[in-house]
C-alpha positions in Angstrom: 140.6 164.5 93.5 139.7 163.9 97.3 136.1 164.9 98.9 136.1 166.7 102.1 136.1 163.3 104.0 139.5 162.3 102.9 138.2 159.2 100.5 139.2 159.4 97.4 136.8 159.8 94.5 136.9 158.0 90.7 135.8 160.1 88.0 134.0 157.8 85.3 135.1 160.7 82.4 131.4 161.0 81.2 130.5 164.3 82.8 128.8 162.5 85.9 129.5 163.3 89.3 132.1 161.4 90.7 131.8 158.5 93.3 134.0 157.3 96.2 136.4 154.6 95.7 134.6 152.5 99.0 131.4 152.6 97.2 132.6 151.2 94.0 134.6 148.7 96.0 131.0 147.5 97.0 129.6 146.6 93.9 130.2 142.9 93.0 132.7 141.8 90.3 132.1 140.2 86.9 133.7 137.4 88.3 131.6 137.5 91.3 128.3 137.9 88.9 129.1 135.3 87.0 130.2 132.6 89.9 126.8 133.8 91.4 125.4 132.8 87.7 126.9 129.6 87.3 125.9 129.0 91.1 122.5 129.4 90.8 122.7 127.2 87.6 124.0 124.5 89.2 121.0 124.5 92.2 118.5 125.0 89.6 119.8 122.0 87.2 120.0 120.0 90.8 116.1 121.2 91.8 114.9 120.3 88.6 116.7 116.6 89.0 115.4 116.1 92.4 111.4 116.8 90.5 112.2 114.2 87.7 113.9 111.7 90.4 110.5 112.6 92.0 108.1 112.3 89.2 109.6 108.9 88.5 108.9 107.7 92.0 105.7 108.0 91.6 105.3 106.1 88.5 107.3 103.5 89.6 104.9 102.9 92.4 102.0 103.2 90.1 104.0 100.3 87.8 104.5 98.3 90.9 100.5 98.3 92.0 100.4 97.0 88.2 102.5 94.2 88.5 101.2 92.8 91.9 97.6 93.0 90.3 99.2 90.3 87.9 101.2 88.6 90.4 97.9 88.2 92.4 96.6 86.6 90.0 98.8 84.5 88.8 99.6 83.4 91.8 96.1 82.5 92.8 95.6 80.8 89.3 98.4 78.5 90.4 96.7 77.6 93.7 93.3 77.5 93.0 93.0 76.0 89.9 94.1 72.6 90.4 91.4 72.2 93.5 88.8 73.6 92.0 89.2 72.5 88.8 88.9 68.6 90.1 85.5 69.5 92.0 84.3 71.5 89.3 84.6 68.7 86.6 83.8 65.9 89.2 80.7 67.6 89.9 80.0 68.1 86.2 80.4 64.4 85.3 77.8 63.5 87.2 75.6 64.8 84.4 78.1 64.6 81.8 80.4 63.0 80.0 84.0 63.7 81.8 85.8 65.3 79.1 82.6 67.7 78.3 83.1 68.6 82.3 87.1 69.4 81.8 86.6 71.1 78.5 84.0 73.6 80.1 86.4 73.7 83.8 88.9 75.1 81.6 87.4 77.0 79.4 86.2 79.2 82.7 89.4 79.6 84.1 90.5 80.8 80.5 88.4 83.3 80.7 89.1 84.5 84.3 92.7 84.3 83.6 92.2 86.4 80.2 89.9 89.2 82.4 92.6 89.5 85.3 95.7 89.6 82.8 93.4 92.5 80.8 93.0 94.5 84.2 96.6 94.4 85.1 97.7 95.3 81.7 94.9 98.5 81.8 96.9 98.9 84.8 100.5 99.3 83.3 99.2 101.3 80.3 98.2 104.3 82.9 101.9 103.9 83.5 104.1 107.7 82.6 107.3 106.9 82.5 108.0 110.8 81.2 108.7 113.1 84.1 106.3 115.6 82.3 106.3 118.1 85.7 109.9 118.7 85.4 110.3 118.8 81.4 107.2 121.7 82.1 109.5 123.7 84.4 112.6 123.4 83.0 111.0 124.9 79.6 109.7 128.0 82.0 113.3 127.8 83.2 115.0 128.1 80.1 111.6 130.7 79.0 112.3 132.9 81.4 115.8 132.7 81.2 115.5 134.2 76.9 113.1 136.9 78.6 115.9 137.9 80.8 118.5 138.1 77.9 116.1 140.4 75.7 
């Protein structure tokens, strides 16, 4: 069968009209579909990496403000304390007896070391080292990709 432009025409054998050859030749394959498929697959799986990667960045910095809270402070326990532990219990043996004057020198610095070791561990706990955002959307993904099946 040929139309009155010379194309040729395919008849599909259901009853329905007929159509040319070039405009079936237009329509994308199966193959084609499916590489399109697996294509878009591939970006979204790569997007969805990039947010956890992302994600994870973040927490990591959040970890690392954590740990030089406790570096700070162990840092300046190790400095500090040996000067000002001397004057402190020098001071205090003036009305003292010396070993009264250490035992309360070091029972401060106990303490500030216990308080600055509870801040930076308060710190870590806020730490998430899920990448909830991503797991989130790649549930919608796969959500949306059963809606699209049904």
């Amino acid at each position: 069968m040929a139309s009155e432009t010379g194309a040729k025409t395919v008849d599909s054998g259901n009853g329905a009209k007929p159509r040319p050859a070039v405009e079936r030749a237009r329509e994308p394959s199966i193959g084609q579909l499916v590489s399109d498929v697996a294509a878009g697959l591939s970006s979204l799986v790569q997007h969805e990496i990039a947010l956890a990667k992302a994600e994870l960045r973040l927490e990591a910095q959040k970890a690392v403000a954590g740990i030089a809270g406790l570096a700070v402070a162990a840092a300046a326990g190790l400095m500090i304390v040996p000067l000002l532990s001397l004057a402190a219990v020098y001071a205090l043996s003036e009305v003292m007896a010396g070993y009264w004057a250490a035992l309360i020198v070091a029972g401060v610095w106990a303490l500030i070391a216990g308080i600055a070791g509870l801040l930076g561990a308060l710190r870590l706990r806020r730490v998430n080292p899920v990448p909830t955002q991503a797991i989130e959307a790649v549930k919608e993904d796969v959500r949306w990709v059963r809606d699209r099946k049904s």
